[in-house]
DRENDRENNU-877104 format. One line per 10 residues: number of its first residue (from 0); their letters; for each residue x, y, z of N, C-alpha, C. Coordinates in nm, 2 decimals. Atoms other than C-alpha are relative to their C-alpha. Example, Ala and Ser with C-alpha at 12.3 -4.5 7.8 and 13.67 -1.06 7.14 Angstrom:
0> as> 0.09/-0.12/0.00/1.23/-0.45/0.78/0.09/0.12/0.00; -0.09/-0.11/0.00/1.37/-0.11/0.71/-0.08/0.11/0.08
//
This chain:
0> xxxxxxxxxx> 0.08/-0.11/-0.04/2.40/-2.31/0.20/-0.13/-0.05/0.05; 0.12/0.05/-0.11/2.11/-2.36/0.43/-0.13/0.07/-0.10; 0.14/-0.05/0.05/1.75/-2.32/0.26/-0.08/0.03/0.09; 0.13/-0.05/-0.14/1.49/-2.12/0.47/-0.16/0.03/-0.06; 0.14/0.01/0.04/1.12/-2.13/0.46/-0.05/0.14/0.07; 0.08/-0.13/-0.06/0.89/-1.83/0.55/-0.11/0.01/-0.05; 0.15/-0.05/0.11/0.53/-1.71/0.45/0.03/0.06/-0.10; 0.02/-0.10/0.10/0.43/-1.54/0.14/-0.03/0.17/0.06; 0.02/-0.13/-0.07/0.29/-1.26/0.38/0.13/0.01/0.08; -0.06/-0.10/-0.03/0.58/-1.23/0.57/0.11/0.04/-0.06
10> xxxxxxxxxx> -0.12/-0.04/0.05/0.83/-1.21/0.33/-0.08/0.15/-0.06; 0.11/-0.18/0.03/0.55/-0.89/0.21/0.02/0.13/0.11; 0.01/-0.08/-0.08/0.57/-0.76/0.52/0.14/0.06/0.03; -0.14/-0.10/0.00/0.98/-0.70/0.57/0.02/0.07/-0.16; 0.03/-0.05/0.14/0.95/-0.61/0.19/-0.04/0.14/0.05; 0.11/-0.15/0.01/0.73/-0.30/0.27/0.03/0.07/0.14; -0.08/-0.11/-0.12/0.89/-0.22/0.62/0.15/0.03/-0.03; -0.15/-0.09/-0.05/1.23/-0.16/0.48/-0.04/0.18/-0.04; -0.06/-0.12/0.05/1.32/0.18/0.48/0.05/0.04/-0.16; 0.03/-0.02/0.11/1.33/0.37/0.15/0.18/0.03/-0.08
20> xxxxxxxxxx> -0.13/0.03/0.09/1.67/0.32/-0.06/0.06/-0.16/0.04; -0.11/0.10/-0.05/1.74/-0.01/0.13/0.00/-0.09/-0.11; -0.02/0.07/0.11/1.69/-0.22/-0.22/0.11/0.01/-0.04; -0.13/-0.06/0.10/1.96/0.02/-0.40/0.09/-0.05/0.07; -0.11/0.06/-0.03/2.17/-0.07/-0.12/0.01/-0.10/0.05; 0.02/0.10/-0.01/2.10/-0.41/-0.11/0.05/-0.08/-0.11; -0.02/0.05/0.12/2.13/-0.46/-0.47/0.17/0.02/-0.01; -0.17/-0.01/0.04/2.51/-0.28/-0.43/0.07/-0.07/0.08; -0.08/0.08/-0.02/2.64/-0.47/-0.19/0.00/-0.12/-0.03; 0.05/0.10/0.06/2.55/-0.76/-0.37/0.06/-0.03/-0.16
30> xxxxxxxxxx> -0.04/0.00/0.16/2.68/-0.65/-0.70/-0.17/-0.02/-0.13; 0.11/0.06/0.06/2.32/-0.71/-0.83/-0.10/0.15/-0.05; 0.10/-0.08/0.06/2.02/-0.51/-0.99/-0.09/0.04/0.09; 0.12/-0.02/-0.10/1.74/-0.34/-0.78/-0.12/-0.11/-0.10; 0.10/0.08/0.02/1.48/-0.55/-1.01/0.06/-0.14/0.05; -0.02/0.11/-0.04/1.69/-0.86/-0.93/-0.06/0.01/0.17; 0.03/0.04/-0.16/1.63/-0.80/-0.54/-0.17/0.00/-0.01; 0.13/-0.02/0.00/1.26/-0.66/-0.60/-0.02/-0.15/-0.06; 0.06/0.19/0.05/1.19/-1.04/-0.78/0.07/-0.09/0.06; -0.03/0.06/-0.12/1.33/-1.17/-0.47/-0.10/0.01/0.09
40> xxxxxxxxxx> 0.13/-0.01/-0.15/1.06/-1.01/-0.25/-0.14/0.00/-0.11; 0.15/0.03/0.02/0.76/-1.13/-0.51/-0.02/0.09/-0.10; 0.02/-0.08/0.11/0.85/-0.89/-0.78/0.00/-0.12/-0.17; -0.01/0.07/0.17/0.83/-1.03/-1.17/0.05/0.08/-0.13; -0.03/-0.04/0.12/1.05/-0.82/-1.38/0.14/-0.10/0.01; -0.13/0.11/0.05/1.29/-1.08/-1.58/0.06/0.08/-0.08; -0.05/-0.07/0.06/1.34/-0.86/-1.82/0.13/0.07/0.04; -0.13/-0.07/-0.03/1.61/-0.67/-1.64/0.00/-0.02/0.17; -0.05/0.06/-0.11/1.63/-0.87/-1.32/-0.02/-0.12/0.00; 0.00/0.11/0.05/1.67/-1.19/-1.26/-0.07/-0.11/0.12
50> xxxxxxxxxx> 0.11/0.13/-0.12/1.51/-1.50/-1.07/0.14/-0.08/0.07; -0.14/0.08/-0.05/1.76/-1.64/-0.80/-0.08/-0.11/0.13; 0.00/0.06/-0.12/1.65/-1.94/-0.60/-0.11/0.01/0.09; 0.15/-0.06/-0.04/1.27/-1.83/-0.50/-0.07/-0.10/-0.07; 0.16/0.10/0.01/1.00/-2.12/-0.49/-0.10/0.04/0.09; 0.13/-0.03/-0.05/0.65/-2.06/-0.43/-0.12/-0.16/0.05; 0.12/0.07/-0.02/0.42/-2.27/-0.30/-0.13/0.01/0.06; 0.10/-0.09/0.00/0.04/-2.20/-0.23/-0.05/-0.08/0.14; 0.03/-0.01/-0.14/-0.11/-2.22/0.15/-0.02/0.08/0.08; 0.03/-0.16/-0.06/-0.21/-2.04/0.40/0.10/0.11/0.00
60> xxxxxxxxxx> -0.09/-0.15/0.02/-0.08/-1.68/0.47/0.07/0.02/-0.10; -0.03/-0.02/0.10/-0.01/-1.65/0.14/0.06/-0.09/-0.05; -0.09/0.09/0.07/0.17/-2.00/0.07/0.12/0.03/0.08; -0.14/-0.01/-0.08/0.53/-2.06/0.16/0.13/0.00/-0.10; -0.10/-0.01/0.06/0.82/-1.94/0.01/0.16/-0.07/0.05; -0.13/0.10/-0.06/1.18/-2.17/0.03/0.10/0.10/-0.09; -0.08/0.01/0.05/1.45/-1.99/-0.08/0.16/-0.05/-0.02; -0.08/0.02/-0.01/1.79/-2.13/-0.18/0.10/0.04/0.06; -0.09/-0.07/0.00/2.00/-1.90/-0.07/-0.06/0.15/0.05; 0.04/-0.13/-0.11/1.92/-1.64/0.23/0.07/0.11/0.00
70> xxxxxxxxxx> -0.09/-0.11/0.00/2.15/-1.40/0.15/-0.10/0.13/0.05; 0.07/-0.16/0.01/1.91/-1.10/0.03/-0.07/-0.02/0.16; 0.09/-0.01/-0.07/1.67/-1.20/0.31/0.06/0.05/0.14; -0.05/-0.01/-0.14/1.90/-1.19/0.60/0.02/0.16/0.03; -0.06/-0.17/-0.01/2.07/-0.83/0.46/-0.11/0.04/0.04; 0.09/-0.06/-0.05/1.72/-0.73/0.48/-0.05/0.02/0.14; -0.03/0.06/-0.15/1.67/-0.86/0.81/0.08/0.13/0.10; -0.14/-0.11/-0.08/1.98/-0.67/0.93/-0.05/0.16/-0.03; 0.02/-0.14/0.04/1.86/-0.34/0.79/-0.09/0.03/0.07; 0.08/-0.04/-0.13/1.57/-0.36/0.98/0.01/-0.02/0.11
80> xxxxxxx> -0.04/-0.01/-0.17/1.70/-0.45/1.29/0.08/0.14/0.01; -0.12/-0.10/-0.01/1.98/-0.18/1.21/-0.07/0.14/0.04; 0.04/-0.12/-0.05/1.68/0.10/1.23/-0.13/-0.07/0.08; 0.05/-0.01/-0.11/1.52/-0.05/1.49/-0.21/-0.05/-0.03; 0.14/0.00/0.05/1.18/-0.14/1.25/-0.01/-0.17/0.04; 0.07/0.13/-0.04/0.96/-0.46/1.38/-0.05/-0.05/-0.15; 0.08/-0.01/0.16/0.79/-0.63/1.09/-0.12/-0.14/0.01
//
């Protein structure tokens, strides 16, 4: 699986341009939790989501995030291209 790098800001910025249910249906096709995806885009509940593969490191534009495994980011990706939102 290919590891991808991005900012801290812009993984913020498709975070806050998706469209409003796209977590829930991020998290279902996925089989996963909406706190698990929300602690994907920078959220911190462990309690009842989980940490998948999200390293931080600190730099400009917010530092640079690597995650293992692009899955969530890409679906997100696709959702926003799907309505057409820039980010």
């Amino acid at each position: 699986m290919e590891r991808v790098n991005i900012t801290f800001n812009e993984l913020r910025r498709i975070k806050h341009a998706l469209p409003h249910g796209s977590i829930q249906r991020i998290a279902e096709l996925l089989n996963a939790t909406t706190d698990t995806i929300r602690n994907y885009f920078g959220g911190n509940n462990f309690e009842d989501g989980k940490s998948i593969g999200v390293h931080y490191e600190q730099g400009p534009d917010g530092g640079v995030v690597t995650f293992d495994d692009p899955t969530i980011l890409r679906l997100a990706q696709k959702v926003l291209s799907e309505n057409g939102i820039k980010y």
